[in-house]
C-alpha positions in Angstrom: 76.4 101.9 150.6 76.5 105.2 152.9 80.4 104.7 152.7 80.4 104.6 149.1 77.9 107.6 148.4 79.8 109.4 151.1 83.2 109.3 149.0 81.5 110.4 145.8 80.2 113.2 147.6 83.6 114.1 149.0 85.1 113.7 145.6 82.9 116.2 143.9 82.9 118.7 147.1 87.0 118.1 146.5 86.1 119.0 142.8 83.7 122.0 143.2 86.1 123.5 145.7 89.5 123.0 144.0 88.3 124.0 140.8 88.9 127.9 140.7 92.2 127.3 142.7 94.3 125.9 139.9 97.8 128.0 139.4 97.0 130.1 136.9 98.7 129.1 133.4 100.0 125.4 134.9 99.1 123.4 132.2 100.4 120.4 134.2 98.5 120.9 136.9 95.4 121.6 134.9 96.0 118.6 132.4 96.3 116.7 136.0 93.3 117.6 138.0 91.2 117.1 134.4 92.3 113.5 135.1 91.3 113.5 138.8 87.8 114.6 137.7 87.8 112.0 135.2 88.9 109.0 137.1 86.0 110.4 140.0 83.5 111.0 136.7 84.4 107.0 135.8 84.3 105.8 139.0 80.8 107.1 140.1 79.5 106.2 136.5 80.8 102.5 137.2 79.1 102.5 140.7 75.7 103.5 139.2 75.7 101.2 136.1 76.3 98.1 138.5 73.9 99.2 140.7 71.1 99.0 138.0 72.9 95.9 136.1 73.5 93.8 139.4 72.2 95.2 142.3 68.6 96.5 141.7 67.5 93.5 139.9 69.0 91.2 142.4 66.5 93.4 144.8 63.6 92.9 143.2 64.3 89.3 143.4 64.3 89.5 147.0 61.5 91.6 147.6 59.2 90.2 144.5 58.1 93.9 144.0 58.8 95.1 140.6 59.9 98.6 140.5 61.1 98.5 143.8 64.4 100.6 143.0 62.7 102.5 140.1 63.0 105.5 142.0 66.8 105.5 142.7 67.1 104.8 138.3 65.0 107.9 137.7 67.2 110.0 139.7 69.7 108.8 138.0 68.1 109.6 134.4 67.7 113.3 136.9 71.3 114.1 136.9 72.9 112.1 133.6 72.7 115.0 131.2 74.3 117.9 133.5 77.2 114.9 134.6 77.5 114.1 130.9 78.4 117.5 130.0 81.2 117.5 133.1 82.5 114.2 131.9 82.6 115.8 128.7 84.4 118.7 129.5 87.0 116.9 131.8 87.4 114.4 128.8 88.0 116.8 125.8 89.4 120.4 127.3 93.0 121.1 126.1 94.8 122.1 129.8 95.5 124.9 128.4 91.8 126.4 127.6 91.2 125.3 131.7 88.7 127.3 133.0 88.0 126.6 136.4 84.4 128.9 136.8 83.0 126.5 133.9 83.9 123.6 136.0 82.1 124.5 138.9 79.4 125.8 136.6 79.1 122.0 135.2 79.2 120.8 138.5 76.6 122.5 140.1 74.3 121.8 136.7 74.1 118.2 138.4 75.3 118.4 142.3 71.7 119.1 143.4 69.9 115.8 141.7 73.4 113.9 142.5 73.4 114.7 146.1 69.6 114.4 146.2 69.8 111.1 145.2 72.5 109.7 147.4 71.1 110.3 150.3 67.4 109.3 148.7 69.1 105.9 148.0 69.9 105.3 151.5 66.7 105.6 153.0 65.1 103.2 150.2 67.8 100.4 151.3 66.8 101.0 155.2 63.3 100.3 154.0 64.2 96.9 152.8 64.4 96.2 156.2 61.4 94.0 156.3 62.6 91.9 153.9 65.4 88.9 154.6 67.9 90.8 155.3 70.2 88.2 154.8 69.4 87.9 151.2 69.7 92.2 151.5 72.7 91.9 152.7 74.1 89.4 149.8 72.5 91.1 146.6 75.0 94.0 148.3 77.7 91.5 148.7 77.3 90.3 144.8 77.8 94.3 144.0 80.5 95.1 146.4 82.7 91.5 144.3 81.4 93.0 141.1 82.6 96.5 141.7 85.8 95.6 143.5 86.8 92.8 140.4 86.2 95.9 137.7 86.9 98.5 139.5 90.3 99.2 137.4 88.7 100.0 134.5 89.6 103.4 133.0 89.6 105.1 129.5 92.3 107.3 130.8 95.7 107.4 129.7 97.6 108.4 133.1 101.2 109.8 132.9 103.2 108.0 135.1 104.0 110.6 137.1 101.2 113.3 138.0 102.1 116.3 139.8 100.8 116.3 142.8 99.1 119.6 144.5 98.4 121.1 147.7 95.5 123.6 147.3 93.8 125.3 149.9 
C-alpha cells in the first residue's frame, strides 16, 4: 500500500510542478497533459473506491471491529470536493483556455488532506498488526486482483498518439 500511495503522491507532485511549465499557446501539449491529469485523477479515484468497496469491509471482517477504517473514509470525504473540482477542470477545460496557475490552485485546494491521508492510512494498516496477519495480508491481496483486473478502466478518449514532453 506504501508503493501505491507513494506513486499517487509522485503523480500529483509531477502535476503541481509541471503545471505552470506548459509551452505557452501549445494546445497539443495542453490538451495532452489535461489527459495525464485525468488518467492520474481516475486512477487514484479507482484506488479509493475499491479500497472502501473491497478492502475496508474485508478488514473489519478480520478484526470484528466495526469502524475500524472509518477514519481513512473520512479523509477521504476530507479531500473529495477540492479533487472534484481538479477532475473537473482537467475533464471540461478547452486546451486552449489552459491555465496552468488555476491548476496548481486546484491542486493545492486538496494536496494537504490527500497527502495527509496517505500517509495516515499507512500507520492504520501497521496497527492491524495484532491481528492474523495472514488474513491482513489477503483482504490486501483480494484488492491488489480487484484493482489490477479493472484497472483499464477510463472515460478518456486518448489520441493515439500524445505528444510527449520534456519539462524541467
Amino acid at each position: 500500500m506504501a508503493l501505491a500511495h507513494n506513486g499517487i503522491i509522485r503523480g500529483l507532485n509531477s502535476i503541481y510542478l509541471q503545471a505552470p511549465n506548459l509551452p505557452a499557446n501549445d494546445t497539443v501539449v495542453a490538451r495532452d497533459f489535461l489527459i495525464y491529469c485525468q488518467c492520474w485523477s481516475e486512477s487514484m479515484h479507482h484506488h479509493h473506491d475499491a479500497e472502501e468497496e473491497i478492502f475496508f469491509p474485508d478488514i473489519e471482517n478480520v478484526t470484528n471491529v466495526k469502524g475500524v477504517m472509518e477514519q481513512n473514509v473520512e479523509q477521504h470525504r476530507a479531500f473529495t470536493p477540492g479533487f472534484d473540482k481538479f477532475y473537473d477542470y482537467c475533464k471540461t477545460c478547452p486546451p486552449k483556455d489552459y491555465d496552468g496557475a488555476k491548476l496548481r490552485s486546484l491542486v493545492q485546494d486538496f494536496a494537504e488532506p490527500l497527502v495527509k491521508h496517505l500517509h495516515d492510512e499507512i500507520e492504520t494498516l501497521r496497527g492491524l498488526d495484532k491481528y492474523d496477519s495472514k488474513r491482513v495480508k489477503q483482504a490486501y491481496g483480494r484488492l491488489e486482483k480487484s484493482l489490477m483486473a479493472t484497472d483499464n478502466v477510463s472515460n478518456i478518449s486518448v489520441r493515439p498518439h500524445l505528444k510527449l514532453l520534456t519539462l524541467y
